[in-house]
N, C-alpha and C positions, 0 to 999 in steps of 0.2 A: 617539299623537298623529298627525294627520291631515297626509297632504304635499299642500302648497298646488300647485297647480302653475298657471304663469300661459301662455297660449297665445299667441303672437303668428303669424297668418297674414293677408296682405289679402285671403282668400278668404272671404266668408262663410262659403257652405258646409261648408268643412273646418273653422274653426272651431266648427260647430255640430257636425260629424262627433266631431273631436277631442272637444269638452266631453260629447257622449253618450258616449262611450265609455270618456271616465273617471271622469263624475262617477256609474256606474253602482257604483262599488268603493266599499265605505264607509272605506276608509282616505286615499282619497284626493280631496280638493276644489278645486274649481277658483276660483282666488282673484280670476284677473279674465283676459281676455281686451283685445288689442289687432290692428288692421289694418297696424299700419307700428312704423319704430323709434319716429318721434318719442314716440306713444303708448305704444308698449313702457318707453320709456328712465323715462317720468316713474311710470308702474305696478310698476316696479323696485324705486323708488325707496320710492316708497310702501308697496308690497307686502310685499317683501321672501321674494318664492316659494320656496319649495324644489327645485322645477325649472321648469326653461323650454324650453318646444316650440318649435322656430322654422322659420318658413318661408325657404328659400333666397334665392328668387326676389319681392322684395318694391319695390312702387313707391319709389324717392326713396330712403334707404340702402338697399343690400340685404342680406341675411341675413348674408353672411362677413363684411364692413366692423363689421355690428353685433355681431357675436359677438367681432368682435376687441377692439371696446370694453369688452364686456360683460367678457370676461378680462383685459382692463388693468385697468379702471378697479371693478368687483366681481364678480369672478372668481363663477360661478356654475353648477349642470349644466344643461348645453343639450344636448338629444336634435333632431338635424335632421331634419324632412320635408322629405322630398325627390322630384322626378322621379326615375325611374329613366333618363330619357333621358343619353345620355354625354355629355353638359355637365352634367347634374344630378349623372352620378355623380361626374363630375371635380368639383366644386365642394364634394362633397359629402366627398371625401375632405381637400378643403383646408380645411375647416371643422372637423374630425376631426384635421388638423396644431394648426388653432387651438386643442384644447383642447374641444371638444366630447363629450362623452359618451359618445353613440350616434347611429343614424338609422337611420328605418326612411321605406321608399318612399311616397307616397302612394298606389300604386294599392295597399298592401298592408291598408292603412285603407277603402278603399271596398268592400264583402264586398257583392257581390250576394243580395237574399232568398235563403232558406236556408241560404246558407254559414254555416260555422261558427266565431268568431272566434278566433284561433290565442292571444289573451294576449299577442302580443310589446309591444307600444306597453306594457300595464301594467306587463308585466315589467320592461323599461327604464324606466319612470317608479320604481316600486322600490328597482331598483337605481342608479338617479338621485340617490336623493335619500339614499344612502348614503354619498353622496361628498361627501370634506372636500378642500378644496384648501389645499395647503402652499406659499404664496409660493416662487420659485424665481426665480433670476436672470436676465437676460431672457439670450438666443445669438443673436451675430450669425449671419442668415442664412448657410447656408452655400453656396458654389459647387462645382455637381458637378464631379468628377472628370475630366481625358480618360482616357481608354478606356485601359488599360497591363496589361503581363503582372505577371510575378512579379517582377518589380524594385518593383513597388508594397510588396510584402510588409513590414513595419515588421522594421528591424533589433533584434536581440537574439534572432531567432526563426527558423525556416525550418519550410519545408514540410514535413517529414519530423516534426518534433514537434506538429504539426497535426492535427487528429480527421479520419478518414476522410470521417463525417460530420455534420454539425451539423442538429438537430430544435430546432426551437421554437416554442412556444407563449405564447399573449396572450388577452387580452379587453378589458375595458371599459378607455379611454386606452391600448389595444396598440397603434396604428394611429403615434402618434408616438415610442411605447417604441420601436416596432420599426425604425423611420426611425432614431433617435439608435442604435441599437448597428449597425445594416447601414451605416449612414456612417462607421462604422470599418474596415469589411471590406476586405480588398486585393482587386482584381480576378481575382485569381486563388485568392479563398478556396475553401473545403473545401465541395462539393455541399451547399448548406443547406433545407431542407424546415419553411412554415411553416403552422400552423394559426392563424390570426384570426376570433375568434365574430366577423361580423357576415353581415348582409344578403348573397347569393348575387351578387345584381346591381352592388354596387358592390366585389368584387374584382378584374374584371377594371381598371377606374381607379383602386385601388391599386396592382397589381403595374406598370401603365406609371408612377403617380407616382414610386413606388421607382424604376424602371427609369432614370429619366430624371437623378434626383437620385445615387446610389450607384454603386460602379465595378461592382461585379458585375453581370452578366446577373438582370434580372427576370422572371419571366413564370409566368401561370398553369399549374399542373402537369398533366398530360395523361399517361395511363394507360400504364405500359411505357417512360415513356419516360428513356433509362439515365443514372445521376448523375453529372456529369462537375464538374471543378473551375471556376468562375467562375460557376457557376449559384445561383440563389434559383428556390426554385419554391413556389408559393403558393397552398393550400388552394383548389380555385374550388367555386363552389353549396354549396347545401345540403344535397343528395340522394345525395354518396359521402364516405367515411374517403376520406381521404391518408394510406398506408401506405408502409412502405421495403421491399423483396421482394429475394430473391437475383436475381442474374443470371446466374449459373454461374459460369463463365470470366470474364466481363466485367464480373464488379464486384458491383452494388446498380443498381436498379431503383426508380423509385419507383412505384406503382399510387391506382387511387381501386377502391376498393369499396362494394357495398351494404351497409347494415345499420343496427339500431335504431340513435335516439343513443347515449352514452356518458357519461358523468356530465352527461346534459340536452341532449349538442351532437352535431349531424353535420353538417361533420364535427369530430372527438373529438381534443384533445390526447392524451388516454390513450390513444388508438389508435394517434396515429402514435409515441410516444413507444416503448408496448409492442413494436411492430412492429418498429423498431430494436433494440431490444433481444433479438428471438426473430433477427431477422435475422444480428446478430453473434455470438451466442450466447458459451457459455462461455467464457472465454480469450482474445474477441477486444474486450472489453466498453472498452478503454482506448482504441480508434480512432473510438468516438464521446461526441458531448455532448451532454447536452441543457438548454436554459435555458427556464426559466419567468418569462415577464413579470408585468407587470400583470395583473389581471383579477377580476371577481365569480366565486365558486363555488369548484368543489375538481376541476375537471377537468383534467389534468396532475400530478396529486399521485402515483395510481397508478400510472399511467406512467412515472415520473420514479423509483418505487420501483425498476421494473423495471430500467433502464436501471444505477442504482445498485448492485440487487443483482449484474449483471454484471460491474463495475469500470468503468462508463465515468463518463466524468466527469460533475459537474450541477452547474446554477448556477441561484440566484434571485434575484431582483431584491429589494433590501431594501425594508423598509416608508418609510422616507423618502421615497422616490424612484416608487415607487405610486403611481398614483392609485387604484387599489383595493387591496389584498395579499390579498385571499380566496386566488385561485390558489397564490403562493407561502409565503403562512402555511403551505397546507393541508399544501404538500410538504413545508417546513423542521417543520414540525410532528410529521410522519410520517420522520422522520429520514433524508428522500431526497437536500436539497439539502448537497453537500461544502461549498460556494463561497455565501455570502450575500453579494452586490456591489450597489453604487449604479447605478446605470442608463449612468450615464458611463465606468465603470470593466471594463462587461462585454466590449466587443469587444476593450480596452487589454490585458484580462486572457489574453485566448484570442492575440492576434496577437504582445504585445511582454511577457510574463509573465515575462521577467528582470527589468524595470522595476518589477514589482509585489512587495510584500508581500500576504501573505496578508489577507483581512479578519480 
């Protein structure tokens, strides 16, 4: 059956960009086309698409207002175009808080003659239009954190029964999986290292959204540089792995390397996942974790084998609480994940795990 997908941009041009480029695939057809919400809202309605393209930046509502509508009132997958400018990308990750999809940048859609078009836009139209949303109860906004040591820590628990280090991996709806479990974290959590498939250009305006919202230190990971406690460091580009490396004497390291994708991505959850895992090696497998979110595919299942086969601990996020469970089926499938948890229950479990029963 063919995925409708409906465009809403006030740019002609990208609109017509957009619709050549998808109505080229025979699975998928374009079922209407709009310049603004109002337009959009009544094409919704009537349409009834299977996904929705939308432009950020739109005269009279603009893109986030409508997207927040769109998931009150018929929650549906929105893939954001977006500038890549840092207002675009900041916006573009609050759109991504909303409930949104995916996004892919607009200069990534304009391919100069001869270029050769990469497939991301189909790709995420695809896996767009795979997704079911499960009503869920709305959460009050939350307020960040002030800044605090290790008195933050949640009692039942201490430092010392803590993983040395924590890996994690996401994809499609990771971008808010990964906000709801890092908003559990104590300021003084265990050096965490995350892989998020998306766009190169808008990590850097996630790791300061995180940064700004959570008690932990956020920030893009940068090569050598050494894992210390209160840090998140966050996949950046597209063009290295984020691996965990010894450091001698002083600990763990975390590096970016070159090399092919990895079950389709670079950078590869099964990269950084395996890494830790060669890093701790035998016997030392119980001072790391690794959690699997959200996400399309089977990237993180291998990796998550590894880390398992060492004794370290692994969690996945269950199919409830998904917006896609490819990633964590693959793992719990492959009998890597110990711990299957609700989304809510995952930082509860690592920080105050006297409070918990087992799933």
């Amino acid at each position: 059956m063919s995925i409708r997908v409906l465009i809403v941009d006030d740019s002609p041009l990208m609109r017509a960009l957009l619709q050549h480029r998808l109505e080229r695939e025979s699975d998928i057809t374009i079922a209407g086309t709009a310049a603004n919400a109002a337009e959009a809202r009544q094409l919704i309605k009537a349409l009834d698409p299977d996904v929705v393209t939308l432009d950020i930046e739109m005269p009279g509502m603009d893109g986030l207002s409508f997207l927040e509508k769109i998931m009150e009132l018929r929650p549906t997958p929105v893939i954001l175009v977006s500038g890549a400018t840092e207002a675009g990308a900041s916006a573009t990750v609050r759109g991504l808080r909303l409930g949104a999809i995916g996004c892919i940048p607009k200069s990534q859609l304009r391919i100069s003659p001869g270029e050769q078009d990469d497939g991301t836009l189909v790709t995420m139209v695809r896996e767009a239009a795979r997704v079911r949303f499960v009503p869920t109860p709305a959460r009050p906004a939350r307020t960040p954190a002030p800044t605090q040591t290790a008195a933050l820590t949640p009692s039942g628990t201490s430092s010392a029964s803590q993983p040395d280090v924590i890996v994690i991996g996401a994809s499609t709806g990771g971008v808010e999986a990964l906000h709801t479990v890092l908003s559990g974290f104590p300021a003084d959590c265990p050096p965490t290292l995350v892989v998020q498939h998306i766009n190169g250009c808008f990590a850097g305006a996630i790791a300061q959204s995180f940064d700004r919202a959570v008690r932990p230190r956020v920030m893009l990971a940068e090569s050598d540089m050494p894992l210390e406690r209160g840090m998140v460091l966050l996949a950046p580009g597209n063009d290295r792995h984020l691996q965990v490396a010894s450091a001698g004497s002083r600990g763990m390291r975390c590096v970016l390397r070159e090399g092919d994708p990895a079950a389709g991505h670079r950078p590869s959850v099964d990269r950084l996942f395996a890494s830790l895992a060669t890093t701790l090696g035998a016997g030392r497998g119980a001072r790391g974790l690794g959690i699997l979110l959200t996400g399309m595919g089977q990237d993180g299942a291998q990796g998550m084998v590894q880390l398992a086969s060492i004794g370290a601990r692994t969690i996945a996020q269950d199919q409830a609480s998904c917006v896609v469970f490819g990633m964590p089926r693959a793992a719990i499938e492959l009998g890597a994940a110990r711990e299957i948890l609700p989304l809510e229950r995952i930082a509860p479990a690592i920080f105050a795990p006297a409070t918990l029963s087992p799933a």
